[in-house]
Residue frames as a rotation matrix with the C-alpha (Angstrom) as fourth column:
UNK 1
0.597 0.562 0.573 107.02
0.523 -0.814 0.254 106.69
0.609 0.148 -0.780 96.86
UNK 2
-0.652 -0.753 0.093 108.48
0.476 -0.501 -0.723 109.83
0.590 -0.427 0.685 98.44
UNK 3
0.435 0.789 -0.433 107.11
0.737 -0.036 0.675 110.69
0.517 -0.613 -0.598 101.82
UNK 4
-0.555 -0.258 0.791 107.40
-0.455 -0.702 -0.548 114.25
0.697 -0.664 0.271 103.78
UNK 5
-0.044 0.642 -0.766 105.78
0.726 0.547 0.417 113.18
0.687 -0.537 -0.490 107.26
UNK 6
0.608 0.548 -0.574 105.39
0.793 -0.437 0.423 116.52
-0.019 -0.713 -0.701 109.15
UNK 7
0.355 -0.584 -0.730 108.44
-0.005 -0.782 0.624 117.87
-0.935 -0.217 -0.280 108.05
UNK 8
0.683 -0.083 -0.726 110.35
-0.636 -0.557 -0.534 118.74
-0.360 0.826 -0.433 104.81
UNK 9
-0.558 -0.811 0.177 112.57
-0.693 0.572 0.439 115.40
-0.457 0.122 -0.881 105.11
UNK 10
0.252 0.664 -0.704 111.99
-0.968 0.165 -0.191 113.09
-0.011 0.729 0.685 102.67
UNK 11
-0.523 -0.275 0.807 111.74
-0.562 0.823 -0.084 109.26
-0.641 -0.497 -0.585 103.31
UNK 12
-0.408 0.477 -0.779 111.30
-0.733 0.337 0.591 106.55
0.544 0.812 0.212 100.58
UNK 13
-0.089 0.513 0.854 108.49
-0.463 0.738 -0.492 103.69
-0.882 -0.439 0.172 101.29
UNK 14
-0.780 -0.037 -0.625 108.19
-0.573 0.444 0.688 100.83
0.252 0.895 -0.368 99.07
UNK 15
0.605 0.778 0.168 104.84
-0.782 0.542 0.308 98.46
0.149 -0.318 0.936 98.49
UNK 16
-0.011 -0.112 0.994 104.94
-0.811 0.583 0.057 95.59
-0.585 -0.805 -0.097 100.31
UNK 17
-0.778 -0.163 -0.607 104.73
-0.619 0.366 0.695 92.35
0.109 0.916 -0.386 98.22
UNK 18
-0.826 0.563 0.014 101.65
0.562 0.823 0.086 91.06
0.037 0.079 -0.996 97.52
UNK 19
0.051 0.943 -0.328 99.73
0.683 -0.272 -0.678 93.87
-0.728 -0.190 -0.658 96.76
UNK 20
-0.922 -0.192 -0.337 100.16
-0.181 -0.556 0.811 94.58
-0.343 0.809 0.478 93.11
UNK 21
-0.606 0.783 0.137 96.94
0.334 0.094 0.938 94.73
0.722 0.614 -0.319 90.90
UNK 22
0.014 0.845 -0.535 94.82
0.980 -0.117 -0.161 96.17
-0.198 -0.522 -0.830 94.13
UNK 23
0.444 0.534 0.719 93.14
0.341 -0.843 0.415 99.48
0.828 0.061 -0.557 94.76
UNK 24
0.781 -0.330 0.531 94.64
-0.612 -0.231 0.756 99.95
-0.127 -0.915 -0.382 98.38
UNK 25
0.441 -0.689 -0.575 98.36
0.443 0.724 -0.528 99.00
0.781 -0.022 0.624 98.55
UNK 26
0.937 0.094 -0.336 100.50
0.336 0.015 0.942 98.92
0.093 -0.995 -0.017 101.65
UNK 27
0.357 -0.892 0.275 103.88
-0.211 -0.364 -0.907 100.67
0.910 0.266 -0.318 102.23
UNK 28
0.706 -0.459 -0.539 106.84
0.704 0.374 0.604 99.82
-0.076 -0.806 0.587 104.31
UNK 29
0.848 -0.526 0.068 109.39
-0.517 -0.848 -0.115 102.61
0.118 0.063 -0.991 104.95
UNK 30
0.660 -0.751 -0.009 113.00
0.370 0.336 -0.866 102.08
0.653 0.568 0.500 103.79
UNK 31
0.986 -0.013 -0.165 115.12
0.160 -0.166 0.973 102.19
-0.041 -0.986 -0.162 106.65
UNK 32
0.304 -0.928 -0.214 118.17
0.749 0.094 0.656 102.37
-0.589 -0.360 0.724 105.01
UNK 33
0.613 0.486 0.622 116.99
0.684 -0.721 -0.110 105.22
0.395 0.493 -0.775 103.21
UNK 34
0.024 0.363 -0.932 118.73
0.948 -0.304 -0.094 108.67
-0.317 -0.881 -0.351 104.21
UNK 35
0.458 0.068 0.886 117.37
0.513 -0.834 -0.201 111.91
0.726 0.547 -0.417 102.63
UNK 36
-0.744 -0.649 0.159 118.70
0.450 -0.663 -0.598 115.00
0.493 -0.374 0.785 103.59
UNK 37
-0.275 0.472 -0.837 117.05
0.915 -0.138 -0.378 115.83
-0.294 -0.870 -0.395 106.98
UNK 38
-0.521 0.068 0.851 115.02
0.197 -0.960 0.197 118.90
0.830 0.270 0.487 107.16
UNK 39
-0.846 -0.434 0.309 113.04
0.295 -0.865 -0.405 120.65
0.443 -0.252 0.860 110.28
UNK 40
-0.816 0.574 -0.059 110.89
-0.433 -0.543 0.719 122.41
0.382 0.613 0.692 108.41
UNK 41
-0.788 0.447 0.424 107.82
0.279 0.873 -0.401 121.66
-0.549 -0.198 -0.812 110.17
UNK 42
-0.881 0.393 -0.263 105.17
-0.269 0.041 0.962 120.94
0.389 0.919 0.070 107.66
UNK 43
-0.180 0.950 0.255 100.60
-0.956 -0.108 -0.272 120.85
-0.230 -0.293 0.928 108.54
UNK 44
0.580 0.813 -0.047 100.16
-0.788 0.545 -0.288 117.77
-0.209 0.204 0.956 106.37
UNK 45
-0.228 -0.932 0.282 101.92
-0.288 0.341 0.895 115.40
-0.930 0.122 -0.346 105.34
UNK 46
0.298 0.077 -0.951 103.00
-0.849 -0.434 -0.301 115.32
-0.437 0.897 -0.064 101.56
UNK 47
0.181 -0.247 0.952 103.59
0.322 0.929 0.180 111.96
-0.929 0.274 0.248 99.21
UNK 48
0.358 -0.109 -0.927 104.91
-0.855 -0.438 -0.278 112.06
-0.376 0.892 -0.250 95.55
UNK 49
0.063 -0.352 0.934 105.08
0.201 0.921 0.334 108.86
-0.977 0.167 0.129 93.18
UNK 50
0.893 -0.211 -0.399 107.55
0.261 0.962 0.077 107.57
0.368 -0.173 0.914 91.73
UNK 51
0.846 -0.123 -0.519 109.93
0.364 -0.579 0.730 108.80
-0.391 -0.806 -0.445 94.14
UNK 52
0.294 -0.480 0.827 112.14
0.334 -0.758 -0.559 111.57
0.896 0.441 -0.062 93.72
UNK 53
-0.460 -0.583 -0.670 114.59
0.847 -0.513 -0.136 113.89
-0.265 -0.630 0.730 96.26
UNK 54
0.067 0.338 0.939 112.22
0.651 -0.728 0.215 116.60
0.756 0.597 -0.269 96.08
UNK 55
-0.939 -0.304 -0.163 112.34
0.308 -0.528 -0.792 119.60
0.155 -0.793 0.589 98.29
UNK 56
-0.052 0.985 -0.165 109.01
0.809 0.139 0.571 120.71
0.586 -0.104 -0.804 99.86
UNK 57
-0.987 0.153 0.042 108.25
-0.157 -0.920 -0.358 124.52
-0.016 -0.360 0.933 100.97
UNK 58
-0.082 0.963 -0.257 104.75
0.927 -0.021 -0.375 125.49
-0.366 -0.269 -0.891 102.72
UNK 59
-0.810 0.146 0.569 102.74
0.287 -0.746 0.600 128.48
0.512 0.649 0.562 101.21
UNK 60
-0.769 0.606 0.204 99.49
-0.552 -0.468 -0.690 130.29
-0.323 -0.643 0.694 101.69
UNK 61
0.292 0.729 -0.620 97.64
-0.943 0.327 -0.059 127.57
0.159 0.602 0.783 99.41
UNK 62
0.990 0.137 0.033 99.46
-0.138 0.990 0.017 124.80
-0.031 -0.021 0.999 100.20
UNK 63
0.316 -0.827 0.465 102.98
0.164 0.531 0.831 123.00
-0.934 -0.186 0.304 99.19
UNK 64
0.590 -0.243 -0.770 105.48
-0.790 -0.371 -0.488 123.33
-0.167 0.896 -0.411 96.54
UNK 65
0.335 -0.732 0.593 107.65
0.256 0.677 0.690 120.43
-0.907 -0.080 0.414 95.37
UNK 66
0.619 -0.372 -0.692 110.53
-0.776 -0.153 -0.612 120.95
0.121 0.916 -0.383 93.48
UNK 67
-0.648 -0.643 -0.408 113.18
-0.760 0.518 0.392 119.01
-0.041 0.564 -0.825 91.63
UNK 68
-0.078 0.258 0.963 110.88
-0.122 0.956 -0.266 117.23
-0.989 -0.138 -0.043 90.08
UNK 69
-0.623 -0.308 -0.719 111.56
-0.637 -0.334 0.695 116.07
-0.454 0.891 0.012 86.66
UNK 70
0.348 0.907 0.236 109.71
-0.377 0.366 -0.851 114.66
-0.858 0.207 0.469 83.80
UNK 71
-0.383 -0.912 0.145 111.52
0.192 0.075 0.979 112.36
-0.904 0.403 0.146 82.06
UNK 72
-0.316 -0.036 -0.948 112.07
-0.935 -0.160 0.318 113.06
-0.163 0.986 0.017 78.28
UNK 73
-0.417 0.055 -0.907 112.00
-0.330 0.921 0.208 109.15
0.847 0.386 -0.366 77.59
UNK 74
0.080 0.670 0.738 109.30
-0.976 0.203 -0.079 106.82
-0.202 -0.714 0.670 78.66
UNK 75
-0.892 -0.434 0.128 109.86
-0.330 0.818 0.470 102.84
-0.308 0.377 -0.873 78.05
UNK 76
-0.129 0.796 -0.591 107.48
-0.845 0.223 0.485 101.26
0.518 0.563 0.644 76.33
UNK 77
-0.638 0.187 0.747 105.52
-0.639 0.412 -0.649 98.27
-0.429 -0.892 -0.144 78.47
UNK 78
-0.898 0.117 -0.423 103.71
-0.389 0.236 0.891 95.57
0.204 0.965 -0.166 76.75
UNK 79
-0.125 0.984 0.125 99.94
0.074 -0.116 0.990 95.88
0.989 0.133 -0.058 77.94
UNK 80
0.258 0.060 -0.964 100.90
0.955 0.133 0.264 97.96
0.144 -0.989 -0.023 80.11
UNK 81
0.752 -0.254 0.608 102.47
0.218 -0.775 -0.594 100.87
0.622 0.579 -0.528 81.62
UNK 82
-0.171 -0.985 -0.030 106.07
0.328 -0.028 -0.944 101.64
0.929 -0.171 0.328 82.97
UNK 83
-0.020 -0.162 -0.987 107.07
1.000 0.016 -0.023 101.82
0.020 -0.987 0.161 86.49
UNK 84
-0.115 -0.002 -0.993 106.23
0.509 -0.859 -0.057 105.54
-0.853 -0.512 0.099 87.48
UNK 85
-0.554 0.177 0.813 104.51
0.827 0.007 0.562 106.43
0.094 0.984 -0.151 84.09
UNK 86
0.256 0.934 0.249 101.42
0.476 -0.346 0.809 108.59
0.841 -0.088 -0.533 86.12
UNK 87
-0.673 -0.682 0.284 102.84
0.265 -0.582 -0.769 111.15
0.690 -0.443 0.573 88.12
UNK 88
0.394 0.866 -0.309 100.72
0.688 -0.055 0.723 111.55
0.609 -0.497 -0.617 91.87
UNK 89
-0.792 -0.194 0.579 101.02
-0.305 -0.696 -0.651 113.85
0.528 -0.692 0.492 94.45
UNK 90
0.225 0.973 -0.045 98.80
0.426 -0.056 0.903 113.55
0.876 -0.222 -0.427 97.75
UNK 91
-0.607 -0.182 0.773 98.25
-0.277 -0.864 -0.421 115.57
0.745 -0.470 0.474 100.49
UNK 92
-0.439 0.514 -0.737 96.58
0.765 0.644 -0.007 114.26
0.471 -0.567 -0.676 103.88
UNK 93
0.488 0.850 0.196 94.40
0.495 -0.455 0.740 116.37
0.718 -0.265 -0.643 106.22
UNK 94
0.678 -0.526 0.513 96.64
-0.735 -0.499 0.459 116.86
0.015 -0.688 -0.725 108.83
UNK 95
-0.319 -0.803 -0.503 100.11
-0.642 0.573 -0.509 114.92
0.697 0.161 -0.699 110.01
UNK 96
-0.087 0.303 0.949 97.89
-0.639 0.714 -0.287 112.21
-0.764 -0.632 0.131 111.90
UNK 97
0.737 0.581 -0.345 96.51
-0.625 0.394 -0.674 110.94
-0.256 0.712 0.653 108.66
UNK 98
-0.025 -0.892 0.451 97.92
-0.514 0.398 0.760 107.72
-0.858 -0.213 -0.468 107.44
UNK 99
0.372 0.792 0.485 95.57
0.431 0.315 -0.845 107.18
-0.822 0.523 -0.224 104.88
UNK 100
-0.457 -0.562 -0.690 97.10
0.021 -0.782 0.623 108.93
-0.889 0.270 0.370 101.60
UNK 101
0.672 0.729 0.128 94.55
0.297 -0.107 -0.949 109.76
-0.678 0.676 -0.288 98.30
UNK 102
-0.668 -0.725 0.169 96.82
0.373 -0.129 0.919 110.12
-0.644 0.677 0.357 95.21
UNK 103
0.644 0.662 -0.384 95.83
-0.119 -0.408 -0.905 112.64
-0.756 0.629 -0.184 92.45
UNK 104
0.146 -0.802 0.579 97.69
0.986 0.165 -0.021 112.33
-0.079 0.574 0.815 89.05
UNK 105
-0.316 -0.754 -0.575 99.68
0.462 -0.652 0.601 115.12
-0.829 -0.076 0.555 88.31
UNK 106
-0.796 -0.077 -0.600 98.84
-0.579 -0.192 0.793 114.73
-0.176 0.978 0.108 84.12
UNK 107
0.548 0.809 -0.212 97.06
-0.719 0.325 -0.614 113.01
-0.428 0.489 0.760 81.62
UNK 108
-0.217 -0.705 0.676 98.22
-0.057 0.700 0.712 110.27
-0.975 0.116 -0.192 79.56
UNK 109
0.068 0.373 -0.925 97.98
-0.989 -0.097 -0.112 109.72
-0.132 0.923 0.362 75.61
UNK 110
-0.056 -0.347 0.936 96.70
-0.067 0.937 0.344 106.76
-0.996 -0.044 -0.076 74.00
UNK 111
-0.129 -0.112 -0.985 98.16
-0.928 -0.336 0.160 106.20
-0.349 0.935 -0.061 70.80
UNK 112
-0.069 -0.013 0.998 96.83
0.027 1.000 0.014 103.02
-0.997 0.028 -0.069 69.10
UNK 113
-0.278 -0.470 -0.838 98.78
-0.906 -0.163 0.392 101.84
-0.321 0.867 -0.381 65.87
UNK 114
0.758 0.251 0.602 97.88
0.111 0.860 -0.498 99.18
-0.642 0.445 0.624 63.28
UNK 115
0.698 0.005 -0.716 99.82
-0.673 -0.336 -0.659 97.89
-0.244 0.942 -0.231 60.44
UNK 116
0.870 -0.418 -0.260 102.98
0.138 0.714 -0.686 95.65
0.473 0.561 0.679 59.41
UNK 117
0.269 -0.892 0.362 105.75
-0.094 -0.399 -0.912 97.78
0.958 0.212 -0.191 60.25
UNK 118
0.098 -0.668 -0.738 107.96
0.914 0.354 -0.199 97.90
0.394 -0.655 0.645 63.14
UNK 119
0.806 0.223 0.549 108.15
0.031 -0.941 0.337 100.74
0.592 -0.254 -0.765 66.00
UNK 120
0.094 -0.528 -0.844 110.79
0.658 0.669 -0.346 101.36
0.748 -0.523 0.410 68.04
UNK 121
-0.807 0.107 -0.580 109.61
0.348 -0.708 -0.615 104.90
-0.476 -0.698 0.535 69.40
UNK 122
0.204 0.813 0.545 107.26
0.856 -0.418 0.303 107.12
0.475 0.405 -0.782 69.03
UNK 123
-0.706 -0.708 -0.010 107.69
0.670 -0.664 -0.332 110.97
0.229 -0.241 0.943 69.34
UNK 124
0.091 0.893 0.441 105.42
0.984 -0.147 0.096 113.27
0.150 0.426 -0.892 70.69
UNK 125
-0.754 -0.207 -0.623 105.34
0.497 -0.799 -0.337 117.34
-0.428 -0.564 0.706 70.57
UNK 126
-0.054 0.812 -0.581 103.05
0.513 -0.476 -0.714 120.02
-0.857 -0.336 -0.392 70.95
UNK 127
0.623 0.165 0.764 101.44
0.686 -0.584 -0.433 122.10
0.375 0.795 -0.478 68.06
UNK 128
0.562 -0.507 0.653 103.23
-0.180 -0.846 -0.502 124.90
0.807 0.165 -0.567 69.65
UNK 129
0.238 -0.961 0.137 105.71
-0.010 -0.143 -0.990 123.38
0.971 0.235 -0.044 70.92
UNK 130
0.501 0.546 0.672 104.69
-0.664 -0.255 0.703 123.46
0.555 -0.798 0.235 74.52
UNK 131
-0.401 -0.821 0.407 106.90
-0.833 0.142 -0.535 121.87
0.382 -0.553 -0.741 77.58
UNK 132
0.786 0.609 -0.102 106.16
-0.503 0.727 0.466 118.38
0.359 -0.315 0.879 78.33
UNK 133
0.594 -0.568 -0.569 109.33
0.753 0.642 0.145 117.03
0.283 -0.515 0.809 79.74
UNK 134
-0.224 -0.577 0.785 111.78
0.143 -0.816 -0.560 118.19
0.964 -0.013 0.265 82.42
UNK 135
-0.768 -0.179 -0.615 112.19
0.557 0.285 -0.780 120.00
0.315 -0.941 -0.119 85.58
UNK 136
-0.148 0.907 0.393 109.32
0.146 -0.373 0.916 121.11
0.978 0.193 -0.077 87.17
UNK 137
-0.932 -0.148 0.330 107.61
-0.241 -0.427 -0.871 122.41
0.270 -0.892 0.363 90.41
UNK 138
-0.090 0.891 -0.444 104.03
0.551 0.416 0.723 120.79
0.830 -0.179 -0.529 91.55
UNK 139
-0.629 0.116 0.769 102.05
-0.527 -0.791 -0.312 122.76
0.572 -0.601 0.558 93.51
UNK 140
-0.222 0.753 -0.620 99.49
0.315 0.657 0.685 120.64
0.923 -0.043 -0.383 95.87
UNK 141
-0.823 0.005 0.568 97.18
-0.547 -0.275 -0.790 120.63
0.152 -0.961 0.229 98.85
UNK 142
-0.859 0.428 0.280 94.70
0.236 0.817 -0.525 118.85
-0.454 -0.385 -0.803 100.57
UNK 143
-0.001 0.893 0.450 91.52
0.612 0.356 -0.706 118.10
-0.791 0.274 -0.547 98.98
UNK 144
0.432 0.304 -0.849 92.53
-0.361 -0.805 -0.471 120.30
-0.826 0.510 -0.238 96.12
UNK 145
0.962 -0.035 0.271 93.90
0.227 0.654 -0.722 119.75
-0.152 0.756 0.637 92.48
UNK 146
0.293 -0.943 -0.159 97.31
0.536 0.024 0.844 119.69
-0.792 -0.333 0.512 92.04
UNK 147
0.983 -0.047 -0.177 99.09
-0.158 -0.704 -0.692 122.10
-0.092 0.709 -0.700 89.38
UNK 148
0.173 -0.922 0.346 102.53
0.810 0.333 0.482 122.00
-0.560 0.197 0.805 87.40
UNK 149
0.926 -0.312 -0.211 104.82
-0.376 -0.751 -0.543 124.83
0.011 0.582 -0.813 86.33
UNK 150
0.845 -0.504 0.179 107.48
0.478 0.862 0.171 123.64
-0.240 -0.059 0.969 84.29
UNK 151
0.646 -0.352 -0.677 110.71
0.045 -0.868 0.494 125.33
-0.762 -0.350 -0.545 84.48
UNK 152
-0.535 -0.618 -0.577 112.75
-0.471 -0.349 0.810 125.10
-0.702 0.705 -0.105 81.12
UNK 153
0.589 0.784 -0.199 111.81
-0.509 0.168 -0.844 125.07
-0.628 0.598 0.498 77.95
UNK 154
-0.341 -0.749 -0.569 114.07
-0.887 0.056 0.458 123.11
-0.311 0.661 -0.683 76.20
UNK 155
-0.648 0.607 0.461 111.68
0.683 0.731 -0.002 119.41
-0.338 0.313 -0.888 76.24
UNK 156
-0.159 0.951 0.264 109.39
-0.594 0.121 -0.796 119.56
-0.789 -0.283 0.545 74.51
UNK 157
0.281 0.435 -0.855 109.10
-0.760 0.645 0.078 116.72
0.586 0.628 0.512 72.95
UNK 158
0.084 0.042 0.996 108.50
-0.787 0.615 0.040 112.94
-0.611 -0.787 0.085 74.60
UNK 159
-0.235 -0.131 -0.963 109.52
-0.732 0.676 0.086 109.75
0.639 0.725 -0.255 73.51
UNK 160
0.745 0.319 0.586 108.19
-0.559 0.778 0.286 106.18
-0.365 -0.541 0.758 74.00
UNK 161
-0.305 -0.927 -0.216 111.09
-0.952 0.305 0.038 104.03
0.031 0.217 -0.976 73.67
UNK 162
0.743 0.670 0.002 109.87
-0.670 0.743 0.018 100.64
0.011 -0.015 1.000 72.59
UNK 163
0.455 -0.525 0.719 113.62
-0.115 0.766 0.632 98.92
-0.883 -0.371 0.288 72.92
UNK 164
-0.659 -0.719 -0.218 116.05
-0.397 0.087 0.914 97.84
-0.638 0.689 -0.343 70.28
UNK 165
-0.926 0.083 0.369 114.21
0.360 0.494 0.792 95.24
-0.116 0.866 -0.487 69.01
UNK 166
-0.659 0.644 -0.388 111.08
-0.734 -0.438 0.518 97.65
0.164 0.627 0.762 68.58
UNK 167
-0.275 0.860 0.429 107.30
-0.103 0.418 -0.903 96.49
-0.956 -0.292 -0.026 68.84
UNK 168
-0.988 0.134 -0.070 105.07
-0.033 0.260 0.965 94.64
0.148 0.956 -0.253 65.86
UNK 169
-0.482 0.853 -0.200 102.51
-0.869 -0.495 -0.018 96.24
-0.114 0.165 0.980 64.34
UNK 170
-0.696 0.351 0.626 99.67
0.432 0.901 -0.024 93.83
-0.573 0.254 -0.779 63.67
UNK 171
-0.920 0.128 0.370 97.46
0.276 -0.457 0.845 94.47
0.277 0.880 0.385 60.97
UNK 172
-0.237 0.842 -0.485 94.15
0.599 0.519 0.609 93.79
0.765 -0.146 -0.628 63.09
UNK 173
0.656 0.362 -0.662 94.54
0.746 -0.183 0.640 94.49
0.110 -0.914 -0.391 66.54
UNK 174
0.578 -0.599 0.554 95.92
-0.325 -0.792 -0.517 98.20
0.748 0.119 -0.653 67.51
């Protein structure tokens, strides 16, 4: 994850090992990490997964993070879902808090396929076309819902990349 901690510098923390599959996981900060230092002092402190070099400006409502992108291509995970699939954002109470509450960002589609054939992607775009991948700007604050305004329109379509050799359908089970 990408951590602001009182200020606008950004500092990556990875989970510790041994605490995949829980509800509460622990982070160690990456010491050999070094974002580009900022100042900026900042009320809360801001978190953003799966980490990104994002820049972080304070408002009257909260925080902005930009450069964040959404990628066009997603990989395809077998009962599962890719590493940084569920964009979060959290926001603490103040810059004591160590305690961080992820919100997702989005939603997710599930798309469940029967049949014989063989997949190696799936495409998805909007009836009208609507932006779903790309850079973007997340707006967040504490105890509030987070918001996205995405800034070109040129995605808008996602792919699941399922790999060369491509996922089998089964007739039965989606």
């Amino acid at each position: 994850i990408a951590v602001c901690m009182g200020n606008a510098t950004v500092n990556r923390f990875s989970a510790k090992s041994g605490s995949e599959g829980s509800a509460g996981v622990v982070f160690q900060k990456d010491e050999t990490y070094n974002g580009e230092v900022s100042d900026a002092a900042l009320s809360n402190n801001i978190a953003w997964y799966p980490f990104s070099e994002f820049t972080c400006t304070s408002g009257d409502s909260g925080y902005t993070l930009e450069n964040i992108v959404f990628p066009v291509t997603q990989n395809y995970v077998p009962a599962s879902f890719a590493e940084g699939a569920f964009p979060m954002v959290a926001v603490t109470k103040d810059v004591a808090e160590k305690e961080y509450s992820f919100k997702n960002v989005c939603g997710a589609i599930m798309i469940q396929l029967k049949g014989s054939g063989l997949i190696r992607s799936v495409s998805i775009t909007g009836n009208s076309y609507e932006i779903l991948a790309g850079p973007a700007a997340v707006s967040a604050a504490y105890d509030a819902d987070p918001s996205v305004e995405m800034l070109e329109d040129e995605f808008t379509t996602v792919t699941l990349d399922c790999g060369e050799s491509g996922v089998v359908l089964d007739a039965d089970v989606p």
